[in-house]
mmCIF file of the N, C-alpha and C atoms, coordinates in Angstrom:
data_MODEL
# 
_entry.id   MODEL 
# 
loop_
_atom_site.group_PDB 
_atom_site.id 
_atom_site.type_symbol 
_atom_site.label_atom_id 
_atom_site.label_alt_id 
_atom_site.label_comp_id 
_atom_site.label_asym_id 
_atom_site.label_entity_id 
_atom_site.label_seq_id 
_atom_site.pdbx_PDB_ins_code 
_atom_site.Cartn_x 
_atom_site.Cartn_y 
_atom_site.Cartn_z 
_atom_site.occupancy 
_atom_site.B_iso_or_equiv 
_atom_site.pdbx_formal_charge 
_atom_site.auth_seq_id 
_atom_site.auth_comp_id 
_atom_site.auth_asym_id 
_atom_site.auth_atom_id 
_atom_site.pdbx_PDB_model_num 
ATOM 1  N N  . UNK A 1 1  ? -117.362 -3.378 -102.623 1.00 0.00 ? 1  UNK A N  1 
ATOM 2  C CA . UNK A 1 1  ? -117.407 -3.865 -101.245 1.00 0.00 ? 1  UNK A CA 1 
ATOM 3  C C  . UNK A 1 1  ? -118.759 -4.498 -100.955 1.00 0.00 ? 1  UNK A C  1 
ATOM 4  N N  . UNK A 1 2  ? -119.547 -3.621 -101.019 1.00 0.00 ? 2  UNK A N  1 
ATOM 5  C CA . UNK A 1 2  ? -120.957 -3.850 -100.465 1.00 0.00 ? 2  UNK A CA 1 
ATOM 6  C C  . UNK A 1 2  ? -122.042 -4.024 -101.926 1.00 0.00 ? 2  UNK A C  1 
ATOM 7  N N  . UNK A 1 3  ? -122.535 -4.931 -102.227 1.00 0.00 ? 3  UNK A N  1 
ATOM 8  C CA . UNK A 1 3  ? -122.640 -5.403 -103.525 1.00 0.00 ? 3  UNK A CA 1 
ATOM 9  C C  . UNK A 1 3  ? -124.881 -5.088 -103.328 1.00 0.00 ? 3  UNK A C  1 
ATOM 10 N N  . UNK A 1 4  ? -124.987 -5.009 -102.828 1.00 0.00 ? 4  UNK A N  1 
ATOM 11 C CA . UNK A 1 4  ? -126.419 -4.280 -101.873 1.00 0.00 ? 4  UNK A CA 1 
ATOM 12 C C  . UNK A 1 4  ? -126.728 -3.061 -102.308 1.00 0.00 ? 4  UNK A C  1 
ATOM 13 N N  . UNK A 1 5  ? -125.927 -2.344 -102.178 1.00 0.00 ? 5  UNK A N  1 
ATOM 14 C CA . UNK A 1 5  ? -126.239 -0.797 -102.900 1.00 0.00 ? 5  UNK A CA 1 
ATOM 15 C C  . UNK A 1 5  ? -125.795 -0.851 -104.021 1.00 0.00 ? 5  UNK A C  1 
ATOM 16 N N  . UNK A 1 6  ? -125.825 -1.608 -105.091 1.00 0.00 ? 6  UNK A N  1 
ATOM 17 C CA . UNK A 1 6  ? -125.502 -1.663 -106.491 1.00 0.00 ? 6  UNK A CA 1 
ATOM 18 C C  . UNK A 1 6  ? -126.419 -1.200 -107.063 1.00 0.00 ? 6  UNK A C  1 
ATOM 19 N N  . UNK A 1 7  ? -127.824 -1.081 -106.824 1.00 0.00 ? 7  UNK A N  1 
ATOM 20 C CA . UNK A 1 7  ? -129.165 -0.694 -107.457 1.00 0.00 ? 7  UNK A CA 1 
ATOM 21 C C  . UNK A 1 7  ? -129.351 0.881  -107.175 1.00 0.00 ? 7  UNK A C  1 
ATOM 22 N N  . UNK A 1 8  ? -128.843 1.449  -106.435 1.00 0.00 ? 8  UNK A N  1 
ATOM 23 C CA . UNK A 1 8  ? -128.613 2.348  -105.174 1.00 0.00 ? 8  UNK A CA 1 
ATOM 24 C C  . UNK A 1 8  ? -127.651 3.635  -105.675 1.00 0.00 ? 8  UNK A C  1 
ATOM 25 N N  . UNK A 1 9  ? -127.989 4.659  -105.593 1.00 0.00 ? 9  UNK A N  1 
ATOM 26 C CA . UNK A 1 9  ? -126.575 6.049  -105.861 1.00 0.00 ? 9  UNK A CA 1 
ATOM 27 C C  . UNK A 1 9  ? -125.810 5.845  -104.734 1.00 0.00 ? 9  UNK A C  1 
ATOM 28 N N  . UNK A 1 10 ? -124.711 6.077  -104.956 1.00 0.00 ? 10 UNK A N  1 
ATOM 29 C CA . UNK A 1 10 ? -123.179 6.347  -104.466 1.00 0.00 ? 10 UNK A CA 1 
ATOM 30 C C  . UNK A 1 10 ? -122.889 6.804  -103.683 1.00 0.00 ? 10 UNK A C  1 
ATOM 31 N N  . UNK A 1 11 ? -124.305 7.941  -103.232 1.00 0.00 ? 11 UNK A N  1 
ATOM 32 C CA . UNK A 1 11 ? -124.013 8.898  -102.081 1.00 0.00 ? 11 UNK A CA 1 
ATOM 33 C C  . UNK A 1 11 ? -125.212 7.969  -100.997 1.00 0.00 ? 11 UNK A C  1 
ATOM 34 N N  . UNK A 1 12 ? -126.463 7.511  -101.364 1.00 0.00 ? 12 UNK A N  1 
ATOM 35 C CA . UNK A 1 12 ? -127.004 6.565  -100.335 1.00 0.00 ? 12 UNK A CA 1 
ATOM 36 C C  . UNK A 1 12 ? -126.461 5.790  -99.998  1.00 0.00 ? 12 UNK A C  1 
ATOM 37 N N  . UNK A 1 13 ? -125.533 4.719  -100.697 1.00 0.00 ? 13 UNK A N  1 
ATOM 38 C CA . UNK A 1 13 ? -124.836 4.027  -100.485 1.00 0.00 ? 13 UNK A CA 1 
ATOM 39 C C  . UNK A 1 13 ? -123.162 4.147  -99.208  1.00 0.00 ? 13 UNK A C  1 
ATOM 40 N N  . UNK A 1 14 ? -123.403 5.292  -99.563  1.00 0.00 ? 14 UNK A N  1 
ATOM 41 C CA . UNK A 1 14 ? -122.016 5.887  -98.791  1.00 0.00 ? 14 UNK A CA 1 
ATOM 42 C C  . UNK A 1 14 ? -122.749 5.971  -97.715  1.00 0.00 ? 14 UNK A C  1 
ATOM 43 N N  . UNK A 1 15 ? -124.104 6.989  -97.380  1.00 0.00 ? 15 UNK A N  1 
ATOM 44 C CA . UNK A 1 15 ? -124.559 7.381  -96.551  1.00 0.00 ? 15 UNK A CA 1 
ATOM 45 C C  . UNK A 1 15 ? -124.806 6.219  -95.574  1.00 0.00 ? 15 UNK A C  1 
ATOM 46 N N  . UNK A 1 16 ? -125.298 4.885  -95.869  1.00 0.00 ? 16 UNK A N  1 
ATOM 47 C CA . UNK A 1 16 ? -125.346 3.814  -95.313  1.00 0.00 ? 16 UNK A CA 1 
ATOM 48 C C  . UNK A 1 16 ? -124.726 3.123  -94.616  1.00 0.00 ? 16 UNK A C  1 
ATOM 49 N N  . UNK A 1 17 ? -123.656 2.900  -95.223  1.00 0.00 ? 17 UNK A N  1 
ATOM 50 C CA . UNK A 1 17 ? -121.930 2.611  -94.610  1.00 0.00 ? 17 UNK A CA 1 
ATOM 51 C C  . UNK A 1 17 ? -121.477 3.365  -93.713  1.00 0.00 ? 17 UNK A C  1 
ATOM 52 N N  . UNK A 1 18 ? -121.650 4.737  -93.934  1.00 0.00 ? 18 UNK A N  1 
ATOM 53 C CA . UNK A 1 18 ? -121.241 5.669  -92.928  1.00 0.00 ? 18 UNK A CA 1 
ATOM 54 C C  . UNK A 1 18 ? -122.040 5.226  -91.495  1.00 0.00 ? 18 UNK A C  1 
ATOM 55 N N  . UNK A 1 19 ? -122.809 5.296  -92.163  1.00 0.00 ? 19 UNK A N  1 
ATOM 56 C CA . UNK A 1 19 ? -123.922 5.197  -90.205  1.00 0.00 ? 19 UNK A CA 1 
ATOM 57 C C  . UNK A 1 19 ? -123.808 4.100  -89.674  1.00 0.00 ? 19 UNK A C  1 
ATOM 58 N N  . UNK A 1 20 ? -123.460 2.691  -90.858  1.00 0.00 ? 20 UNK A N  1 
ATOM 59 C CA . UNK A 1 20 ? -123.278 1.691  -90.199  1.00 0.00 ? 20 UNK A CA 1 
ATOM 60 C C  . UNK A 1 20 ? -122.353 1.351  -89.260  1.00 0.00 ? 20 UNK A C  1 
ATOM 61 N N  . UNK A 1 21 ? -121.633 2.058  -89.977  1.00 0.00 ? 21 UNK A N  1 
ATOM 62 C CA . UNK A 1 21 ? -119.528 1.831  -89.300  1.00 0.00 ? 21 UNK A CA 1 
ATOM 63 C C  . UNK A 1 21 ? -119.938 2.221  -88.120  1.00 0.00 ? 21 UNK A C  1 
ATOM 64 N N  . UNK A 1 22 ? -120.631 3.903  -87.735  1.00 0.00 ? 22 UNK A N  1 
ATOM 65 C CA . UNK A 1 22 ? -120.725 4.501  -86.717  1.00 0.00 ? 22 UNK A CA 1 
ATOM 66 C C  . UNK A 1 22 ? -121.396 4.115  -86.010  1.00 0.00 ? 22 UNK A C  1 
ATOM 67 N N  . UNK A 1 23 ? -122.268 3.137  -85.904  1.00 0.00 ? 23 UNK A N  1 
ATOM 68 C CA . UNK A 1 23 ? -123.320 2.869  -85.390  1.00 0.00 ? 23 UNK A CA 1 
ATOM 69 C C  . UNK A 1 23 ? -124.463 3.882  -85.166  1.00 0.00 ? 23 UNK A C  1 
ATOM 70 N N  . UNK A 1 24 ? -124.825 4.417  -86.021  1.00 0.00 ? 24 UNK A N  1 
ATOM 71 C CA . UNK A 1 24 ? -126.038 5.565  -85.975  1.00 0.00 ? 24 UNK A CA 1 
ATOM 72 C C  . UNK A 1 24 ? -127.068 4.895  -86.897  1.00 0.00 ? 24 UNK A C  1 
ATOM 73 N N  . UNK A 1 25 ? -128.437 5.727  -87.140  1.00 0.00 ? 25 UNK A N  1 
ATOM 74 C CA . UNK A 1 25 ? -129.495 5.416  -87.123  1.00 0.00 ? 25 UNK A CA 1 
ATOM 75 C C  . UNK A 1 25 ? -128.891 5.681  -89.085  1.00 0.00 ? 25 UNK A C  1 
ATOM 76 N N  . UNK A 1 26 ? -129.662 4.892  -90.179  1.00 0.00 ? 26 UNK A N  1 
ATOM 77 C CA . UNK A 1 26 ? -129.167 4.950  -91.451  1.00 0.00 ? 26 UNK A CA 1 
ATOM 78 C C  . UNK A 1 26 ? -130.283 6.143  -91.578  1.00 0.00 ? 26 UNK A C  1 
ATOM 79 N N  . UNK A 1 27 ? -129.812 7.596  -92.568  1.00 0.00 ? 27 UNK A N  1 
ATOM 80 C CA . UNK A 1 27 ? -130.716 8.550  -92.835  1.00 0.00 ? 27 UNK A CA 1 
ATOM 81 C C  . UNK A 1 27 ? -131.651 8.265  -94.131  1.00 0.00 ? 27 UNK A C  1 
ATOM 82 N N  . UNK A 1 28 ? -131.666 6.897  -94.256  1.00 0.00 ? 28 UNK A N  1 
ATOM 83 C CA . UNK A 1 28 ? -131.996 6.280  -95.596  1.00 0.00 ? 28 UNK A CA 1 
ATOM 84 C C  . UNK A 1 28 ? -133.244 5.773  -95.602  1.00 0.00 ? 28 UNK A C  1 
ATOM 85 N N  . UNK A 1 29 ? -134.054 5.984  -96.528  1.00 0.00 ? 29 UNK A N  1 
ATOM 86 C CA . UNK A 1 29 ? -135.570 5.346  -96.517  1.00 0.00 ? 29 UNK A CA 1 
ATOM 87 C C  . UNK A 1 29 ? -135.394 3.821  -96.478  1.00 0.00 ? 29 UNK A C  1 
ATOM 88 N N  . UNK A 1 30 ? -134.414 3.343  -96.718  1.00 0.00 ? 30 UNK A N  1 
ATOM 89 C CA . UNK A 1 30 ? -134.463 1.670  -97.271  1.00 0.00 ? 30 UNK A CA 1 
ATOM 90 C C  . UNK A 1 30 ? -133.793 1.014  -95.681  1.00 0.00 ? 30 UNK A C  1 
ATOM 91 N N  . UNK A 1 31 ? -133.919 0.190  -95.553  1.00 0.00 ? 31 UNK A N  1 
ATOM 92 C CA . UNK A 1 31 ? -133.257 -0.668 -94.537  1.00 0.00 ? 31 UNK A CA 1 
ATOM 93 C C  . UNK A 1 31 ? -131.759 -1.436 -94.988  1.00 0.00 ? 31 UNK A C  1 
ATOM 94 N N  . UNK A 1 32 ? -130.961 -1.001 -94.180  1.00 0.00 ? 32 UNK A N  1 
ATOM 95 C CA . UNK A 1 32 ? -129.467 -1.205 -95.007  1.00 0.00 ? 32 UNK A CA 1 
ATOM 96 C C  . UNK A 1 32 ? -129.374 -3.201 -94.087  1.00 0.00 ? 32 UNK A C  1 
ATOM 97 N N  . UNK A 1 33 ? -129.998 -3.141 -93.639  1.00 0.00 ? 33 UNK A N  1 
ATOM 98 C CA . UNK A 1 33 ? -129.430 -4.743 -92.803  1.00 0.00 ? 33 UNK A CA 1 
ATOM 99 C C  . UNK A 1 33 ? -129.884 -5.925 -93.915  1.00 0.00 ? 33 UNK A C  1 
# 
């Protein structure tokens, strides 16, 4: 899907998506935009 978190584990990657969909703050050191 999201070709961005390819460098990235599976679960940050998830974690990212998740917050994005939801609109919440990403719990991720990296900037998902």
């Amino acid at each position: 899907m999201a070709m961005r978190g390819a460098g990235k584990p599976l679960v940050e990657v998830r974690k990212a998506i998740d917050a994005k969909y939801h609109g919440m703050p990403t719990p991720t050191p990296y900037p998902t935009r």
